[in-house]
N, C-alpha and C positions, 0 to 999 in steps of 0.2 A: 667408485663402487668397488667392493672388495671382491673376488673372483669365487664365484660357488662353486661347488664340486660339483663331481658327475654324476649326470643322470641317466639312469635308464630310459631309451625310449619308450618305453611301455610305460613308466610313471610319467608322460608328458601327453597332457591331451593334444588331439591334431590342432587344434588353434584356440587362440587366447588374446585378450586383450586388456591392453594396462594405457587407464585416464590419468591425467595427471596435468596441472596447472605450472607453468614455467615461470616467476619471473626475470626478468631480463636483465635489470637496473643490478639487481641484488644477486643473480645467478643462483638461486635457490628453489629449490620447489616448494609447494606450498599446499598443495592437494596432492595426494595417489593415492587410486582405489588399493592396488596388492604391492607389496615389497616389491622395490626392483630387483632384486638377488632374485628372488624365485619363478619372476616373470621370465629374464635372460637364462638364465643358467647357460653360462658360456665363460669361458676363459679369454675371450674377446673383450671381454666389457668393462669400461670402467665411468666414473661419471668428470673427470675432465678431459680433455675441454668440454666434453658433453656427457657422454656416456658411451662412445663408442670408440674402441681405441686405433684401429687402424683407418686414422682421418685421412682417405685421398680426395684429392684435388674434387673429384666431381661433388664425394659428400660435405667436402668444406662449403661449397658453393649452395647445396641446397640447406644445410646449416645458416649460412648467412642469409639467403631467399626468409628463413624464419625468422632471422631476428628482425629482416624489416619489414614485418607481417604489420597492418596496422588493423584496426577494427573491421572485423568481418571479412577480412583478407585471408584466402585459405593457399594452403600448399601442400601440394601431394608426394611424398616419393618412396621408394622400398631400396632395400638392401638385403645381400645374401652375407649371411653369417654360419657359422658350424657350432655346433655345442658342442660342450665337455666331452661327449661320446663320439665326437666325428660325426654325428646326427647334422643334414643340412636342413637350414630355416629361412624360410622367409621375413622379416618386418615390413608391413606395409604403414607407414607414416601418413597422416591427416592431420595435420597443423594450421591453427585456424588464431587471427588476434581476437584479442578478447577485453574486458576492460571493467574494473568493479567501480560501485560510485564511491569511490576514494582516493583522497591525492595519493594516499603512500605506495599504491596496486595500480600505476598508470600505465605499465605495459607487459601483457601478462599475453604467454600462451597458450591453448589449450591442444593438449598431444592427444590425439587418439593414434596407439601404436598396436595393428592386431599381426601378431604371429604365429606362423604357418610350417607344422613339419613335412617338411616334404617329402621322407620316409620314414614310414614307421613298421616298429616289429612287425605288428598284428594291423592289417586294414582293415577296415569297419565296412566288409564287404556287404555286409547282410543289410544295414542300410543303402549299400549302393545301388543293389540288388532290389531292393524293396521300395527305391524311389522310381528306378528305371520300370519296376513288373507296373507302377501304378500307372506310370504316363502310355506304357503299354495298352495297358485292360482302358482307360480312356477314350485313348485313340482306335483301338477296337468294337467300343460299344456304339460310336454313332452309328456306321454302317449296319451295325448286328438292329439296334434298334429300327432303322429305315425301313431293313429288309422284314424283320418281323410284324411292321406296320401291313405294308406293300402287300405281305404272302396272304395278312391277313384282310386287306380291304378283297385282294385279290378271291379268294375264299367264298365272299360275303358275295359277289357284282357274280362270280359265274353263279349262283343261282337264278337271277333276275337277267345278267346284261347277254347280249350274243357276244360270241366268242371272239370277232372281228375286233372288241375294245381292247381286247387283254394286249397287244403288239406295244402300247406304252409303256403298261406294269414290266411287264417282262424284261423290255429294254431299261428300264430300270431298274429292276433287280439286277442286269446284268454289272450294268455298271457299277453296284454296291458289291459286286463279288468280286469285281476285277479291283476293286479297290481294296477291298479285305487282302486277297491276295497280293498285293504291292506292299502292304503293313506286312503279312505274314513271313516274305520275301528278303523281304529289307531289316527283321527281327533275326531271322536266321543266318543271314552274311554279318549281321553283328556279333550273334553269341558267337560265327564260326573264328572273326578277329578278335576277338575276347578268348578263346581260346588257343590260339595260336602260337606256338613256340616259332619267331623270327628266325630265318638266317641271316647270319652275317659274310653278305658277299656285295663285291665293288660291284654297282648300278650305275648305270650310266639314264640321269635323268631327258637328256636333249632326247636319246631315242626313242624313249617313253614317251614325249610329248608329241613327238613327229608320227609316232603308229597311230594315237590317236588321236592327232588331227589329221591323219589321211582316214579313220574312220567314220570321221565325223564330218569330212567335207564336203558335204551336200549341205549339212545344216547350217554349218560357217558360211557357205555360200549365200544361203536363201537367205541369211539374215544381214550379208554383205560383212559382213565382221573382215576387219582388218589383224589379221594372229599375228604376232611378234616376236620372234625367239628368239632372246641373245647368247651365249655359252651360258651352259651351266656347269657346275662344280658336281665331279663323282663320287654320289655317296654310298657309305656302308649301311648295308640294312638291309632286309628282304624285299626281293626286284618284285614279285607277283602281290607283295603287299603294297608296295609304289605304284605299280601301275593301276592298283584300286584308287590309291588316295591321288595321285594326277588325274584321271578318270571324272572322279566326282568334283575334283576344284575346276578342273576347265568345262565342265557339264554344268556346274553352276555357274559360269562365268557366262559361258554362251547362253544360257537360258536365262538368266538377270541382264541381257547387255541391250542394247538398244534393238529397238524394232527395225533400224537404216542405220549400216553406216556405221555399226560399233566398233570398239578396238580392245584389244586383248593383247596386254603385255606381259612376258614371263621373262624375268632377266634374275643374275644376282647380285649382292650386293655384297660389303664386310658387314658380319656381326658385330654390332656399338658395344662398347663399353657397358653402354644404361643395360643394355640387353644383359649381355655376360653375368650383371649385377642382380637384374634381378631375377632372371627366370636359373632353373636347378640345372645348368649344365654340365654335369658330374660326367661325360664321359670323357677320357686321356684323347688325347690329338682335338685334333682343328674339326670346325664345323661349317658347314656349307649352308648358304641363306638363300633361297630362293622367294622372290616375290611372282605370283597374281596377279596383276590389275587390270580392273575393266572399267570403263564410261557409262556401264549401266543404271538401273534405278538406284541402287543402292540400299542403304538401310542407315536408323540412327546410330548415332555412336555408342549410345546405351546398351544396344544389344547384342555387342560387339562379343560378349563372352556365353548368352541367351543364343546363339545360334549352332552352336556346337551342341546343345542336348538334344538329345532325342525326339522327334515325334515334332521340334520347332519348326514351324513355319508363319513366317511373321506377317507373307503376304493372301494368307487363308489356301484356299483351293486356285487363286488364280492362275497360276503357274504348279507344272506336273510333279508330281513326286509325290517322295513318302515322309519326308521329314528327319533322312536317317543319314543320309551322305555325307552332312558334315560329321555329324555323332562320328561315323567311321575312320574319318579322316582323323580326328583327333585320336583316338583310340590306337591308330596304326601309325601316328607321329609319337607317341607315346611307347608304343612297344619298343620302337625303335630308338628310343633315348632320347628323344628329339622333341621342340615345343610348336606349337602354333598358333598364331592370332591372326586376328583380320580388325581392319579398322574402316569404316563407310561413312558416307555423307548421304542425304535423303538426294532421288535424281540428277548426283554427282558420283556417282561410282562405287565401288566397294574394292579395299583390296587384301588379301591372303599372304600374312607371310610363314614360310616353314622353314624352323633351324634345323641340321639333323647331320649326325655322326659324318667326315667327307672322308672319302677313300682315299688309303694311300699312294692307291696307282697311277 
């Protein structure tokens, strides 16, 4: 592929995606929905051996994972690449075999390749904004609607019933307002981390974790939780913003972990390769990895990215909270330069990893 010139980020939409049919025998393509030139626009790109020109070792390896893709056989992978403008990009890869009824098309792949800027001029706050205010006003109307039922059965029964019945109603309005307030509460520590200009000073995570699990140690106790702490790596970032986002991961850890008996590990690890590959870690120096893990219920692996928005709670009302903890945590891994995922299995545990800028001290 011949090398496009540069683009402006503001002519790039945030994500896009280009189909296209590979055969293998012939090294040719045979389908694309849009030009490849205008899909990459990158001085990275060319189409041999593929179309990506600095082939290492790991993407040689999921290159070859595709060519022996057979029917119905998929393959997943991404790559960080830079555009013409120093603009960094994601490619998220879906490679699937495929097979037409023809001997000359016997081994044929079908790319789905969506790409993702991961800064741009201008963000499309007002969307962001406007998805967040809906899942808001959602999550606020059930209780608004309860209490409006309640104030009004309430209303209708003191003309008829004696006064001694009302001790139900009541009690339940109340806990429809302590509820409201737990949403309203947990809206306003958001916008306050959505607003927030971060420092940047050396934090030291072990004594973030040690303050609070000496504050939380009645509840580790009652639930016998076994806590784990191995060294952690000193990171750069805002310490009153860590000690929110440690806070809400081990709060969910103890409140997901087993009813006897749980265990809570917080160790680090090296950031992989895969990692460094695919997620945007654009800041100069070395990054520090901390993992999470508990033995609790867990959750699917599907909703591994679904728990981090706002107002999600996958297990209903059964366990406390507002929905908003994690939201937060991503938000304050983000301010900070830094990325985070969790990965879980259903009644086999859940675990939280967080990369983030490491201190030089």
């Amino acid at each position: 592929m011949n090398n496009a010139g540069s683009v402006k980020p503001k002519d790039i939409n945030s994500s896009s995606e280009l189909v296209f049919i590979y055969n293998i025998s012939q090294r040719e393509i045979l389908f694309q929905n849009v030009p490849f030139d205008s899909f990459f626009e990158s001085v990275d790109m060319q189409t041999e051996p593929f179309f990506l020109n600095s082939f290492d070792n790991d993407l040689l390896k999921d290159w070859q994972s595709c060519l022996q893709l057979k029917e119905k056989e998929k393959h997943n992978f991404s790559r960080n690449i830079v555009l013409a403008d120093n603009t960094p990009a994601v490619f998220n890869f879906h490679v699937e075999g495929i097979s037409l009824p023809s001997l000359v098309y016997s081994s044929l792949l079908l790319f789905f390749i969506r790409r993702t800027i991961v800064m741009k001029s201008t963000p499309d706050y007002g969307k962001d904004y406007a998805e967040f205010i809906d899942l808001a006003a959602h999550d606020l109307d059930a209780p608004l609607r309860k209490l409006s039922l309640l104030i009004e059965r309430l209303a209708y029964k003191s003309k008829t019933e004696p006064v001694k019945d009302f001790s139900d109603y009541i009690s339940r309005i109340q806990t429809n307002l302590a509820e409201m307030r737990l949403l309203i509460d947990g809206l306003a520590m958001l916008a306050k981390i959505n607003s927030a200009i971060p420092e940047k000073v050396s934090c030291n995570p072990e004594n973030i974790v040690t303050d609070i699990s000496h504050k939380w140690e009645e509840r580790i106790k009652k639930k016998g939780i076994t806590l784990s702490v191995s060294p952690l790596p000193k990171l750069m970032g805002d310490g009153n913003q860590y000690k929110q986002l440690f806070s809400h991961i081990l709060d969910n850890a103890i409140k997901f972990s087993r009813e006897t008996d749980g265990c809570i590990e917080i160790n680090s690890t090296d950031v992989t390769p895969e990692e460094k590959r695919i997620y945007p870690l654009t800041q100069p120096g070395n990054y520090g990895k901390i993992n999470v893990t508990d033995d609790g219920i867990g959750f699917k692996d599907e909703y591994a990215e679904k728990i981090f928005q706002p107002f999600v709670r996958l297990n209903g009302k059964q366990y406390p909270g507002n929905g908003i903890g994690l939201a937060a945590c991503k938000k304050i891994v983000e301010n900070n330069n830094g990325i985070i995922y969790a990965k879980g299995e259903e009644n086999k545990g859940a675990s939280f990893t967080i990369i983030l800028p490491q201190s030089l001290d």
